[in-house]
N, C-alpha and C positions, 0 to 999 in steps of 0.2 A: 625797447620792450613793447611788447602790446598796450594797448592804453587800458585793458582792462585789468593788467597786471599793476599798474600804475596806479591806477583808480583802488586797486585795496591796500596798496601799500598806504595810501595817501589818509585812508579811511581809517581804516583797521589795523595797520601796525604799533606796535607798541606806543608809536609817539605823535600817530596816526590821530584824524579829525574824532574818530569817536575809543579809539583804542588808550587815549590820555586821562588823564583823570579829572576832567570836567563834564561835569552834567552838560546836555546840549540841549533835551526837550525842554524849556522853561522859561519862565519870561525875563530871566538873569542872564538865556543862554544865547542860544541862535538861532530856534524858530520853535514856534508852538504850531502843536498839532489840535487837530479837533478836539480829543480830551483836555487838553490845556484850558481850551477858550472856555467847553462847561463840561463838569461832573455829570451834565444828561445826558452828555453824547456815552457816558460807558452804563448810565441807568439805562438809556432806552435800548443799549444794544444787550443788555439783560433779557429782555423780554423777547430775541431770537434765540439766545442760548437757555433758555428758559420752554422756548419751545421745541427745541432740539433735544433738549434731556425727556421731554413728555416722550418726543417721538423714538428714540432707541430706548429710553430705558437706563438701567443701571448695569457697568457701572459707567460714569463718566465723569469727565474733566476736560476744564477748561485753559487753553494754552496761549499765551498773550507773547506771542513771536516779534522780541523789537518792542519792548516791554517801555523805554526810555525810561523817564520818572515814574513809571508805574499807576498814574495819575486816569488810564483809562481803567487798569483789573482793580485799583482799591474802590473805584466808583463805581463798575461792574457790582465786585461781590459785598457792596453797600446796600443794592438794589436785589441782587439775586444770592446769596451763599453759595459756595460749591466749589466742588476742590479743585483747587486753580495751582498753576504753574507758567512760568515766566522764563523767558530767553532775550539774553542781550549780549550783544558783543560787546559791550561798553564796561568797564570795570567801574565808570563813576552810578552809571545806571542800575546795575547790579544791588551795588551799594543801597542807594538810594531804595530797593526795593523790597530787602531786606529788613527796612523800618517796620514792615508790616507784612512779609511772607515768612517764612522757615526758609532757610539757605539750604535744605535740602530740595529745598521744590526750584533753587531759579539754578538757571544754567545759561551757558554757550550756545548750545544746539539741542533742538528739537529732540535728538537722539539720546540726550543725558537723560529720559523720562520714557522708559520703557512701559512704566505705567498709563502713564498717559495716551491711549489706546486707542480711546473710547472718547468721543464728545465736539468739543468746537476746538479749532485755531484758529486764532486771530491772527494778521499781520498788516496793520495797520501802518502804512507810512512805511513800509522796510524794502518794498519792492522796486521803490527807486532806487535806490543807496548799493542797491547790489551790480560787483564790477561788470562792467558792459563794454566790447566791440566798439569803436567808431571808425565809421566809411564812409566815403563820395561816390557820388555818381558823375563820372566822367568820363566822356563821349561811349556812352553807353555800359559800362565796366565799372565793375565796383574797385574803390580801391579804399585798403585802410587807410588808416594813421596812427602810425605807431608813436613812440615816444623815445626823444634821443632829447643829448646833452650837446647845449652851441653856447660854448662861454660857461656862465655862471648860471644859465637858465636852462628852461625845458621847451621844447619845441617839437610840433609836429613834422617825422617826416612820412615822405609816400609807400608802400609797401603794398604787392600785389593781395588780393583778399584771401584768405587760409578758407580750405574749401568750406570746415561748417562753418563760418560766415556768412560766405556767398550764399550757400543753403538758405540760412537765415535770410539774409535778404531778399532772395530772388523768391521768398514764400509769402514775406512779409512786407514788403516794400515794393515790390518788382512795377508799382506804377510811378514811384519818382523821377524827375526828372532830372536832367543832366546838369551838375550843380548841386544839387542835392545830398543833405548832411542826414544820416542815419544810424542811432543807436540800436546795435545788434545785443539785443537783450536775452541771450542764450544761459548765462548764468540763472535766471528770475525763472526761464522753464525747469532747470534743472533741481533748481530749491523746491520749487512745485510740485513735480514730478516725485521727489525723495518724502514732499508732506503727507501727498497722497498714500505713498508706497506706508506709510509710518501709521498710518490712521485706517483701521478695521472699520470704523463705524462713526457716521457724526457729519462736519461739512467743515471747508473751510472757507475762512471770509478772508478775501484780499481788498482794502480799502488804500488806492491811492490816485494821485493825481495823472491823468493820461488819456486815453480812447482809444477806440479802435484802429486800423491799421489805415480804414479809410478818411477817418476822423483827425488823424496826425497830419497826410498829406497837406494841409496848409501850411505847417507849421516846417517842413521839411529844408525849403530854402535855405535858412538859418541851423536848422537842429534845434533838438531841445536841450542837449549838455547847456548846464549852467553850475552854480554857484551859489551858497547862500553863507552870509557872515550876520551877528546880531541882527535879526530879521530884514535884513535886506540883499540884494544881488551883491555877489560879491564881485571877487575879478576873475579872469581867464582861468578855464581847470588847471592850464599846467604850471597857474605864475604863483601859488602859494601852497603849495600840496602840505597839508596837515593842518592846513591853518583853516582851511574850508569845506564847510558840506559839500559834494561832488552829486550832483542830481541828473536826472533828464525824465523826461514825462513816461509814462510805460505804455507798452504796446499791450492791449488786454487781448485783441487776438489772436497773441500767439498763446496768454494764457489760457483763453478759452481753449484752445484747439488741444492744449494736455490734461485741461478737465474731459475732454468729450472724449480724448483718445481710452481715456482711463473707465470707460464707462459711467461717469458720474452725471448727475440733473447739475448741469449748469445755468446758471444766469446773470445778467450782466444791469446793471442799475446802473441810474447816477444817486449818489449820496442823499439829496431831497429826497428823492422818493422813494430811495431804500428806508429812511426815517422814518416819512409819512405812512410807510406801510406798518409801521412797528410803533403809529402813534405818537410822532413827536409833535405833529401838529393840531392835535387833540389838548397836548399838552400846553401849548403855545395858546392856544385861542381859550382856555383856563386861565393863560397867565394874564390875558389880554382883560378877562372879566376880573380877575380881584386888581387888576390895578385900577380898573375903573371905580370896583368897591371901595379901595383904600381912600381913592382921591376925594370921593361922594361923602367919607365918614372925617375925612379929613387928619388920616393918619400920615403923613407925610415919610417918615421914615418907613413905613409898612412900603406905601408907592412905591420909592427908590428902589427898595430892595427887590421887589416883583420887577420894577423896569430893565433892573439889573440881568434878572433869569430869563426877561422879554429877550432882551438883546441878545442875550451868547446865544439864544436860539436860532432868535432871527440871523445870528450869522454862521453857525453849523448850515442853515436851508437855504442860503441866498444863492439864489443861482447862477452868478458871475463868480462865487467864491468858493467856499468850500464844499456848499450845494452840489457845486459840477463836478466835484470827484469822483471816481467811479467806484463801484462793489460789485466784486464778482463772487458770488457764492456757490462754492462745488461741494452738491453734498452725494456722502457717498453711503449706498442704503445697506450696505452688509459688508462683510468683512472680506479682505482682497482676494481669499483663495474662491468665496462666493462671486464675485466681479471678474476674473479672469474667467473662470466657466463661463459664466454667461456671455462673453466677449468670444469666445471663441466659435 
């Protein structure tokens, strides 16, 4: 089978890496995301959907795509109220979010919220996770890698490339070289594509680990397909299917190129300075003065506690770490039937 057919069985089927009934986002599970590490990464990202509701107006809502433990929208609407709604493939995630939404407002898909119209989507973290293509560059020719059965295991074998593939590549890759490993991330435009189509008014925010098409080129040699088991590399994608997060870094240029297609103000950030524009390091250098205050008065437990909200800062901004993620924000200024006219 395709590997991308592979890769959702492995994720998303019933008995699947996130389709089982264990929570993953948490520090019990398999990896923590930015909201995990602090509550201020969903306060400060309050204050773009906060700016976004100024600029359209009412009515709106806000939609946390890949929702996991829900640990970014309960910190969001701590910082900002407003009516929110959640989407997870995960039945333990779901669960979990429910603590604190209506089960009428969390869903499956984007599409279960007809309402939901008008305002922000989030998808934090969910853009890698979605099934994806893998190909070689070999003597000049792309070829996949499918998925067959040798013995008791799962193995790569070779298969010529299906032409939207090649497409894909030959748009997105076409300077790799011979040897070279490439995730064709065709599914992540097409989610895109459908968020866009779904949202009259508002922007979306795609927050994940990856760069541009010319930005990956180092990283090509190898590929980015990996693996994640309790925070750390797991093994090979095809030697525990269910048992493992299935990853690889995202291509943002090809998601750019379905914001721009669709007529929408696109831009493309790394995480630090998407923050710093929305004041996180205003807030940071606050934190940096009362801890100096605590130590000076000789509150000791005040300190810790301030040192504590120092750190998940300083490591949401560090730029070897979750710093370097990227944010690509497409926001869309009217409603589709307005945006097709004008495109045309």
């Amino acid at each position: 089978m395709p590997f991308e057919e592979f890769m959702r069985l492995a994720l998303y089927h019933a008995e699947g890496f996130f389709g089982g009934g264990r929570l993953r986002s948490e520090q019990a599970g398999d990896f923590l995301t930015s909201p995990e590490v602090s509550p201020l990464f969903g306060a400060t990202l309050a204050q773009y959907v906060a700016a976004e509701h100024r600029r359209i107006g009412d009515p709106f809502a806000f939609c946390d795509v890949g929702a996991g433990s829900g640990s970014l929208l309960r910190s969001l609407l701590d910082s900002y109220p407003v009516d929110a709604y959640a989407v997870d493939a995960s039945p333990a995630a779901r669960e979990a979010i429910a603590s604190f939404l209506p089960s009428g407002r969390i869903g499956k898909s984007l599409d279960d919220f007809s309402a939901a119209r008008r305002g922000v989507v989030l998808a934090n973290e969910l853009i890698d996770n979605l099934p994806m293509a893998v190909a070689q560059r070999v003597d000049g020719t792309w070829r996949e890698r499918w998925v067959d059965i040798d013995g008791d295991g799962f193995v790569f074998v070779d298969r010529a490339a299906r032409p939207e593939v090649r497409a894909w590549l030959d748009e997105h890759a076409s300077d790799v070289q011979d040897g070279g490993w490439v995730e064709a991330q065709i599914e992540a435009g097409a989610w895109l594509r459908r968020a866009i189509d779904h949202l009259e008014a508002g922007s979306i925010v795609i927050i994940d680990y990856g760069d541009t098409s010319e930005g990956l080129l180092p990283r090509r040699a190898d590929g980015t397909l990996r693996t994640y088991r309790a925070h750390h590399l797991g093994p090979h994608p095809l030697d525990e299917p269910g048992e493992t997060d299935i990853t690889a870094d995202v291509n943002f240029t090809a998601l750019k190129k379905v914001g721009v297609q669709a007529g929408a103000e696109v831009r493309l950030l790394r995480q630090d300075d998407f923050l710093t524009e929305l004041g996180m390091r205003d807030h940071l250098s606050q934190l940096r003065h009362s801890e100096l205050g605590a130590t000076r008065a000789g509150d000791e437990m005040e300190r810790i506690r301030i040192r504590s909200l120092k750190t998940e800062v300083e490591t949401l901004l560090h730029p070897r770490g979750l710093g370097d993620f990227r944010v690509l924000t497409i926001r869309i200024q009217g409603t589709n039937a307005q945006r097709l006219t004008s495109n045309r």
